[in-house]
C-alpha positions in Angstrom: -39.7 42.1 -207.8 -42.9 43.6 -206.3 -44.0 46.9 -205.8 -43.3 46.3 -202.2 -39.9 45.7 -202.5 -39.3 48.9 -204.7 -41.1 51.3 -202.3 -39.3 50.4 -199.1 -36.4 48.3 -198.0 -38.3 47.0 -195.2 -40.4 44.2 -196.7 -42.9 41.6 -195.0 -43.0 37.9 -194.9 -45.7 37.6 -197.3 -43.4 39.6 -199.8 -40.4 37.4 -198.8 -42.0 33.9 -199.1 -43.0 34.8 -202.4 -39.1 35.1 -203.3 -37.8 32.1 -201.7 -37.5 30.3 -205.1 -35.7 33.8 -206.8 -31.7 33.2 -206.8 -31.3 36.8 -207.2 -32.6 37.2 -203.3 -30.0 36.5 -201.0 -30.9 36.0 -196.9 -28.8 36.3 -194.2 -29.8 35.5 -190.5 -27.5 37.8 -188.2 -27.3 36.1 -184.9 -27.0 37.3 -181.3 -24.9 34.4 -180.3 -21.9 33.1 -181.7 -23.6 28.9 -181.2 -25.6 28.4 -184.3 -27.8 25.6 -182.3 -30.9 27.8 -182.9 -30.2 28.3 -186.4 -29.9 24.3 -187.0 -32.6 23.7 -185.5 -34.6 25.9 -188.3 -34.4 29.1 -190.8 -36.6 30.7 -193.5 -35.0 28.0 -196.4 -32.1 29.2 -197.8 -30.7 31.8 -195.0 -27.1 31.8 -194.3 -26.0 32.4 -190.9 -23.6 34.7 -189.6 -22.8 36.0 -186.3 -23.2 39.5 -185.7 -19.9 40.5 -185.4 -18.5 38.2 -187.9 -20.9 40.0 -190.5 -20.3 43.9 -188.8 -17.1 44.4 -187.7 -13.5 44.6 -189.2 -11.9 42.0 -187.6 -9.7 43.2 -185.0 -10.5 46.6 -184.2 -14.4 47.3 -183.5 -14.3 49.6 -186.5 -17.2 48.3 -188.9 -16.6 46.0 -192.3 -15.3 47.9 -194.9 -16.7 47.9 -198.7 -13.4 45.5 -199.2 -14.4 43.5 -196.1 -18.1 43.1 -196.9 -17.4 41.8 -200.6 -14.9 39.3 -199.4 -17.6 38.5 -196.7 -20.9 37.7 -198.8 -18.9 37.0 -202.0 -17.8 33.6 -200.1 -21.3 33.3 -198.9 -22.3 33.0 -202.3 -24.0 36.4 -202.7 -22.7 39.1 -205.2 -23.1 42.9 -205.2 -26.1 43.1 -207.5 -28.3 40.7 -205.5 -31.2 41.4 -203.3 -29.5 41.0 -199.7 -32.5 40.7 -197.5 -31.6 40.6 -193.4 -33.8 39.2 -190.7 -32.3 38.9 -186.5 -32.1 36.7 -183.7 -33.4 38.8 -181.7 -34.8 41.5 -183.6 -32.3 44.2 -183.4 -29.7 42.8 -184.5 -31.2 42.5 -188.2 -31.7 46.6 -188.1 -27.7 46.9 -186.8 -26.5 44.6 -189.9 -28.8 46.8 -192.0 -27.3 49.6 -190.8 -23.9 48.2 -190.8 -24.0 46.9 -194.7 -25.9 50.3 -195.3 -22.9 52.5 -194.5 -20.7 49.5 -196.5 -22.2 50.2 -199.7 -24.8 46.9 -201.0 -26.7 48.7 -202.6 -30.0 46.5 -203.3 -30.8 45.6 -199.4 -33.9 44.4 -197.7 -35.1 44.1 -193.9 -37.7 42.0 -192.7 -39.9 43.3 -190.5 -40.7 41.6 -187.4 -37.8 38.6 -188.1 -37.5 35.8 -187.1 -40.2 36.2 -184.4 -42.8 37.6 -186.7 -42.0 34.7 -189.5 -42.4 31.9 -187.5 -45.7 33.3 -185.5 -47.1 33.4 -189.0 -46.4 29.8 -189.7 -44.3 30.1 -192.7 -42.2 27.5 -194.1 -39.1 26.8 -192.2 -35.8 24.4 -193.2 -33.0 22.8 -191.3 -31.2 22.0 -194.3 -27.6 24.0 -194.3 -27.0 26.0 -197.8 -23.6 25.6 -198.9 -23.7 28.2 -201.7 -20.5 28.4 -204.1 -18.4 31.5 -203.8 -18.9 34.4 -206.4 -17.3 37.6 -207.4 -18.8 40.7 -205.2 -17.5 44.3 -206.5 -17.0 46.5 -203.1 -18.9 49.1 -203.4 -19.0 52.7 -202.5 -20.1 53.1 -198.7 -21.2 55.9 -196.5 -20.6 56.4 -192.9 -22.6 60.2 -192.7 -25.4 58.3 -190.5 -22.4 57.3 -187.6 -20.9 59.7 -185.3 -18.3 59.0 -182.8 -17.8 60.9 -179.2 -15.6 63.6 -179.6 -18.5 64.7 -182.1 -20.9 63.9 -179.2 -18.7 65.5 -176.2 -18.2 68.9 -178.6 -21.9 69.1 -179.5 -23.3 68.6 -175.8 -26.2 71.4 -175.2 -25.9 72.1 -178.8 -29.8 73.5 -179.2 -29.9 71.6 -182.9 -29.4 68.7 -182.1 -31.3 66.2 -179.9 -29.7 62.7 -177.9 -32.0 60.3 -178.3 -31.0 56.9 -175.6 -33.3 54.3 -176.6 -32.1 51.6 -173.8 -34.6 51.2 -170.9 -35.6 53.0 -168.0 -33.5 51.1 -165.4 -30.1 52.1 -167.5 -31.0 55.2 -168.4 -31.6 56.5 -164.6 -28.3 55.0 -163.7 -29.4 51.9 -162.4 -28.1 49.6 -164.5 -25.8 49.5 -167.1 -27.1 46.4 -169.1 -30.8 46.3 -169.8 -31.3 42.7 -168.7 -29.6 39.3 -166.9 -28.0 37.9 -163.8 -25.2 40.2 -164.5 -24.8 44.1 -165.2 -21.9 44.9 -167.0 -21.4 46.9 -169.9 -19.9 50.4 -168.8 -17.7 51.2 -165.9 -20.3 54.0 -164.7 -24.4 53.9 -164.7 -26.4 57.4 -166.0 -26.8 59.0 -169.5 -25.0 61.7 -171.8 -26.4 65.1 -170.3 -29.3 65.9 -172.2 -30.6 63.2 -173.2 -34.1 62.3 -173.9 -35.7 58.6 -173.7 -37.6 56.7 -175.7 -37.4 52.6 -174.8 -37.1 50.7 -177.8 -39.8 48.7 -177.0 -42.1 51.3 -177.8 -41.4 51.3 -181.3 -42.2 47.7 -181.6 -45.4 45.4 -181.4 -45.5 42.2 -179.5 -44.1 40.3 -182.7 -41.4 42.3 -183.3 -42.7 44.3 -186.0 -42.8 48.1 -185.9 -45.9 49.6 -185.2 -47.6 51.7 -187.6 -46.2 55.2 -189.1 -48.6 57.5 -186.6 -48.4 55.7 -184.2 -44.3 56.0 -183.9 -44.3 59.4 -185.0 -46.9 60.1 -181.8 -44.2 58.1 -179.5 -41.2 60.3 -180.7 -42.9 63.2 -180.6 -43.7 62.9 -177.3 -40.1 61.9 -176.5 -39.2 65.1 -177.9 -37.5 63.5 -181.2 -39.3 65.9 -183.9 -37.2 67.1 -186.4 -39.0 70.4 -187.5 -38.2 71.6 -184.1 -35.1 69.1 -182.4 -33.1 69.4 -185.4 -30.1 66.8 -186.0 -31.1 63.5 -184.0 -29.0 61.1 -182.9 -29.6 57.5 -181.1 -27.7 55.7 -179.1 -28.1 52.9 -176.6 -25.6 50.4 -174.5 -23.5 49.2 -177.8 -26.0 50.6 -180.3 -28.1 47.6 -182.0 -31.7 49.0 -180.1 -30.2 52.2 -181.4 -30.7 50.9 -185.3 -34.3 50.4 -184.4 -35.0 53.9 -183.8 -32.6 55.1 -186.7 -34.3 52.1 -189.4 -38.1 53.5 -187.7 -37.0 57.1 -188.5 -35.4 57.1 -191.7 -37.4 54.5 -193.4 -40.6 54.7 -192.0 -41.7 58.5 -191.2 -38.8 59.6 -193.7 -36.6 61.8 -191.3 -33.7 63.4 -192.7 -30.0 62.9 -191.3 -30.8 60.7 -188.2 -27.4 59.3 -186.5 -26.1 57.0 -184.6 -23.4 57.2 -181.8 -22.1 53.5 -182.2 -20.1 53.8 -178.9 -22.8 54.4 -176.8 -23.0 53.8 -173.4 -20.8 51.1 -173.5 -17.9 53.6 -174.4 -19.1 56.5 -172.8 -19.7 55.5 -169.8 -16.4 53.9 -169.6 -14.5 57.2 -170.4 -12.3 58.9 -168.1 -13.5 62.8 -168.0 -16.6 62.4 -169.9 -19.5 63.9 -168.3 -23.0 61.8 -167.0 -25.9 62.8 -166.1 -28.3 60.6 -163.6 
């Protein structure tokens, strides 16, 4: 392993390439869309492919995987508990929500490419179509940790709360209430359009360059900052968005780039709250 890879679990595709050959570095590319046409059609060599919720959620009742889930999960994708797990998304943010995801389910050696797969194919690095089938190995669960999650009664009994500090990451159009998706023919997502009262806004896209990657440390602490998200004076801050995979940008940015302490994420987001009968929005 490099220096790179020891300092921060967000790594490059320099870094990565260079560990394309190491069977100890495992690479999964979460999907956006349950087809895997996209996929087929080319990968970094050696990615297995899983859809998002397939590799996230329990299976039944939008909790997330488990520790038992996730080592039943990757152990039949051929990956065991002490390998390097590096994730990369299609699009972007749905790498940061699986890293977030497998964070609070306990693999402990876990990577995150920055930019994805954007970034790695604007760079012209090598590419495959061929589909691993890796044999199935024994993965110990591990210890997880779910203290970077909160739900909404947490969220509904903290509201005004002058420590801690809503951050809705979704863009402008949803968070004035006029939509309640971001993009598309349709807007659907939430029964009602707004925000949680008091919240601030930073769109996502601000945090990112053009190819996905996320823009250098001063330059994210200067857009949070003016968003209000500071933690020597917002205290406790916690991200959400419409179903909270643009939130894991801001939380990944945060925690593993300018080193904040304690960031959260309310995984219902808007998609819950503005669905619930006698929660309170704000337009």
């Amino acid at each position: 392993m490099t220096d790179q890879s020891a300092a921060s679990p967000i790594v490059d595709g320099a870094w990565l390439e260079t560990q394309l050959e190491d069977d100890a570095v495992k690479i999964i590319e979460v999907c956006s869309d349950p087809d895997d046409s996209i996929y087929r059609g080319g990968h970094i060599p050696g990615a297995v492919r899983f859809f998002w919720k397939d590799l996230c959620w329990h299976a039944s009742n939008r909790q997330f995987v488990t520790s038992a889930e996730l080592a039943e999960r990757l152990g039949a994708a051929g990956i065991s508990d002490s390998d390097t797990l590096v994730l990369y998304g299609d699009p972007v943010q749905y790498g940061t929500y699986a890293f977030w995801a497998l964070t609070m389910a306990g693999h402990g050696d876990l990577k995150l490419l920055d930019g994805a797969r954007k970034k790695w194919i604007a760079d012209e690095r090598p590419m495959s179509t061929d589909i691993p089938a890796p044999a199935p190995t024994t993965y110990a669960p591990q210890e997880g940790d779910a203290a970077m999650r909160v739900g909404r009664d947490d969220i509904l009994a903290h509201l005004g709360d002058a420590d801690r500090f809503l951050l809705d990451v979704r863009s402008p159009e949803e968070y004035s209430g006029e939509r309640v998706m971001e993009y598309g023919k349709f807007d659907h997502g939430a029964e009602r359009g707004g925000r949680i009262p008091g919240a601030k806004h930073l769109f996502f896209k601000e945090l990112l360059n053009e190819d996905d990657t996320f823009k250098p440390a001063g330059e994210l602490k200067a857009k949070l900052d003016a968003a209000g998200a500071d933690p020597t004076n917002a205290g406790e801050i916690v991200c959400y968005c419409r179903l909270s995979h643009r939130a894991t940008l801001a939380w990944t940015a945060m925690t593993f780039i300018l080193g904040y302490e304690g960031v959260k994420i309310y995984d219902g987001s808007w998609t819950e709250w503005g669905s619930i009968v006698g929660f309170p929005v704000e337009k």
